[in-house]
N, C-alpha and C positions, 0 to 999 in steps of 0.2 A: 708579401702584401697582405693587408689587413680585408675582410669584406664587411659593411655592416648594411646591416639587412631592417628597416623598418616596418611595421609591420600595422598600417594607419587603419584608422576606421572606416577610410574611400579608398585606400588606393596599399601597395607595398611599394616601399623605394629601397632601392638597393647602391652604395656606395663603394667602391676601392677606393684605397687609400695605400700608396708605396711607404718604402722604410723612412721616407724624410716628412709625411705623413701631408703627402702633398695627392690632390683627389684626380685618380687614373680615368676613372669614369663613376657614369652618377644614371640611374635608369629608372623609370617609375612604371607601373600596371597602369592598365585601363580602369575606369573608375567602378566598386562594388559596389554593392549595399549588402551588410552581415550575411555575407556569405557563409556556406556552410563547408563541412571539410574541405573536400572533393574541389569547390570552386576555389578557397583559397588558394590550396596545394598548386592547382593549377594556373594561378594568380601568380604566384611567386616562381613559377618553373619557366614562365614566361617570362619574368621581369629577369631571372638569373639567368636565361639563354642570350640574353643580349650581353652579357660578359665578352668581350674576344676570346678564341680558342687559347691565342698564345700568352691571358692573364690568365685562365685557371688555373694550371699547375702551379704558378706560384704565389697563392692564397695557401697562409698556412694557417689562417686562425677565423673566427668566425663569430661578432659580435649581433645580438639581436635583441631589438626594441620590440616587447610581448606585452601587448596588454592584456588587463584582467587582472584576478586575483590565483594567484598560485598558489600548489600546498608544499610541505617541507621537502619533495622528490622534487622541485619544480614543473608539475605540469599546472594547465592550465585549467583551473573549479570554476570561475567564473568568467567570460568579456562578455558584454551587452550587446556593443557595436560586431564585434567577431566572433560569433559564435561557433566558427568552423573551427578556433585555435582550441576550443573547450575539449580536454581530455589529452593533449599533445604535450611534450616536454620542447622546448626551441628545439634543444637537437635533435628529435624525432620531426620537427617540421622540416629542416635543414636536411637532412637524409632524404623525407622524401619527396621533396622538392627541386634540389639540388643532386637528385642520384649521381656519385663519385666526385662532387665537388672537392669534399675531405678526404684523408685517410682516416681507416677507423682511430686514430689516435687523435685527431685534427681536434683543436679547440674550440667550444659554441660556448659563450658566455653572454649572460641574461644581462638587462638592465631595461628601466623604465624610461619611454622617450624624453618624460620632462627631463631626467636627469643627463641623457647621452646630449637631447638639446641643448640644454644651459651649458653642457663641458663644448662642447663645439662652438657657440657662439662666443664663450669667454673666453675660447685659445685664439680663434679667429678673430678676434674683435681685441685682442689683449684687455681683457675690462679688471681693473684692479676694485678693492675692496671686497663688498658684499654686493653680488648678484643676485636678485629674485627673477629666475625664468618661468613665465606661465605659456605653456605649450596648449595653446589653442587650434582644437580642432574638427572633429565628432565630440570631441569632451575638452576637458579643460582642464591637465593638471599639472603640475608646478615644482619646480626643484630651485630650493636654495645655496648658491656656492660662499665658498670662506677661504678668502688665504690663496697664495700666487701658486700652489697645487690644486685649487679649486675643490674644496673636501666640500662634501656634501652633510648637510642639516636634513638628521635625522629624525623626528620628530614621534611620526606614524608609519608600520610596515616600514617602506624602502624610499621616504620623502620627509618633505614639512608639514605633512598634514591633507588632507584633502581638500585643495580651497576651492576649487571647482564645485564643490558642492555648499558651498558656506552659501547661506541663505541672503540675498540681496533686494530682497523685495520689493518692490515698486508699486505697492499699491496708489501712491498719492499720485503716479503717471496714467498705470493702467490697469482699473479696476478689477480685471482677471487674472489672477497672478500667474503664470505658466507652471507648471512642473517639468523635473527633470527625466533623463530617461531612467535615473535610478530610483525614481520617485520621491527627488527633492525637492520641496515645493519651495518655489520663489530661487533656486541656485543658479548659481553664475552660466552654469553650462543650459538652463533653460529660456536664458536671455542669451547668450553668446556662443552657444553649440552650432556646428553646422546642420545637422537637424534642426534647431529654433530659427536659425538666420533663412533657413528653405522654407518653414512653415509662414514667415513672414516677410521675405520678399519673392517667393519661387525664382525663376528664372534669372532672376534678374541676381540675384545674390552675388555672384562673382562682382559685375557690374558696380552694383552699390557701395561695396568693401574697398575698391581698388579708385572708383573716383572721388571716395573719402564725402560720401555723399551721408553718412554717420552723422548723427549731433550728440553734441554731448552732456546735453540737456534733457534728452529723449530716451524712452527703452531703443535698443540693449544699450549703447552706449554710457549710460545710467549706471548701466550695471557696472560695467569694468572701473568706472570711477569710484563705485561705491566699494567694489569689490579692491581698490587698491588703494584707498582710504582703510583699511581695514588692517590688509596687507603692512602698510607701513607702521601703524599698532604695534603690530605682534614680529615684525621679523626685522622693521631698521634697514634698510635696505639701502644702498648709495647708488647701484643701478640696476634698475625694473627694465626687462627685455620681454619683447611681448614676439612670441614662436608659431609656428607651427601654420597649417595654410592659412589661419583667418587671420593669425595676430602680425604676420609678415604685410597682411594685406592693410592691417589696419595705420601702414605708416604717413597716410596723407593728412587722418585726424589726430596724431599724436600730440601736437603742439598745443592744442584745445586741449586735448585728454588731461595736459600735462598743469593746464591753466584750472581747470576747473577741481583735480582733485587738491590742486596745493590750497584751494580757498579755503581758509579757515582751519588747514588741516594740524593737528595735532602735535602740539609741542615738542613729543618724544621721536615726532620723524626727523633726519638728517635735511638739514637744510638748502645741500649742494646735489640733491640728490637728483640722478636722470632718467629719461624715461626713451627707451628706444626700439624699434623694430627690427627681426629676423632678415637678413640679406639672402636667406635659400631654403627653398622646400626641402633641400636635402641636409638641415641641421644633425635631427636623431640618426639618421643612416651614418650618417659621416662622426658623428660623439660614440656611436655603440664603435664604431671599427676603431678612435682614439682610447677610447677606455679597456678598448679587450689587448691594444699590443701593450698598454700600459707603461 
């Protein structure tokens, strides 16, 4: 059995997955906010006690979605949202998090949520062509798939580029433009992060996302339109999958989303092209444990 371990900006989820790559179990943390080592650690030790006794031993390998910026040893130089991973290699989180989970020989293999998301929803979903997955969620980033092995568009680092941070601005909506938390002014993740979606709805955010009470005419919704106006430019896409907890949530307003970015939009996009929502919080946890048994 396969485990993949997510590792989110609110929460860690953790997935099995058997040899037919069919899901044993699926368990998530209580909700963070950038926690620091110590809470993580203890975030994650909690979400991997909920494992059955009688699945551990046969976990033999061990995939995980890390954000932030890594150096050539893979640990972790920079996450904004997680600061507690800063200074950690995965498999130094896994060790101590999971005490004896592995044997020291046991496999922990890295990979970025957009990218484990988009390979889980396109095995799951059987989606042929060209996949754009934008994993939305504390941030917002993005992996392009190619070809019925789903290979990944490389562009920048270990993706298509950072579109999350592509600048979408909305001054003609709302004369203040937001920044991002990496100090992107006007980017998609300052209209569409779940930090931005809490600084303007609080409480109610879950609420708003899920009864598609979104316009798409309006900031943030504005944004994603604009932001995938943009998207179909530069990458051609035949189908946009929107991830991760906000972009799952966003499936009530898709049909608008989908009406308003096609208006007018630009010659060199595919015609037939679709726009569709994540079916489970548990995409990246469940694409890191398909991509590590490989």
């Amino acid at each position: 059995m396969v485990l993949g371990i997510d590792i989110g900006g609110t929460s860690t989820k953790v997935a099995v997955l058997d040899e037919r790559g069919e899901r044993v179990l699926a368990a998530r943390s209580l909700v963070y906010h950038r926690p620091n080592q110590p809470a993580l650690v203890e975030s994650l030790r909690r979400t991997l006690a909920d494992i059955p006794g009688e699945v551990r031993p046969k976990i033999g390998c061990v995939g995980v979605c890390a954000p932030g910026l890594a150096d050539a040893e893979g640990r972790i130089i920079r996450a904004v949202n997680v600061p507690g991973i800063e200074g950690l290699t995965v498999r130094e989180l896994v060790d101590q998090a999971g005490s004896g989970l592995l044997s020291p020989g046991g496999r922990v293999s890295s990979w970025t949520d957009a990218h484990a998301a988009a390979h889980d929803f396109a095995v799951t979903h059987r989606v042929e062509g060209r996949l754009l997955a934008l994993s939305m969620g504390t941030g917002i980033g993005a992996a392009v798939l190619d070809g019925p092995d789903h290979r990944p568009l490389i562009v920048s680092g270990r993706g298509p580029g950072h579109l999350g941070q592509v600048d979408v601005s909305l001054a003609d909506l709302e004369p203040n433009v937001p920044t991002g938390p990496d100090g992107g002014r006007g980017s998609a993740e300052a209209y569409l992060g779940v930090p931005a979606l809490r600084a303007r709805f609080g409480e109610r955010t879950e609420e708003v996302l899920v009864r598609g009470e979104l316009d798409p005419s309006k900031a943030p919704l504005a944004a994603l339109v604009r932001l995938l106006r943009i998207a179909h430019a530069v990458y051609r896409p035949q189908v946009i999958a929107v991830l991760g907890g906000v972009g799952t949530r966003l499936a009530p307003v898709l049909a608008r989303t989908h009406q308003e970015v096609s208006r007018g939009l630009t010659g060199i996009a595919r015609t037939d092209w679709t726009l569709r929502a994540g079916s489970s919080d548990f995409h990246a946890a469940m694409g890191a444990a398909r991509l590590t048994s490989g």
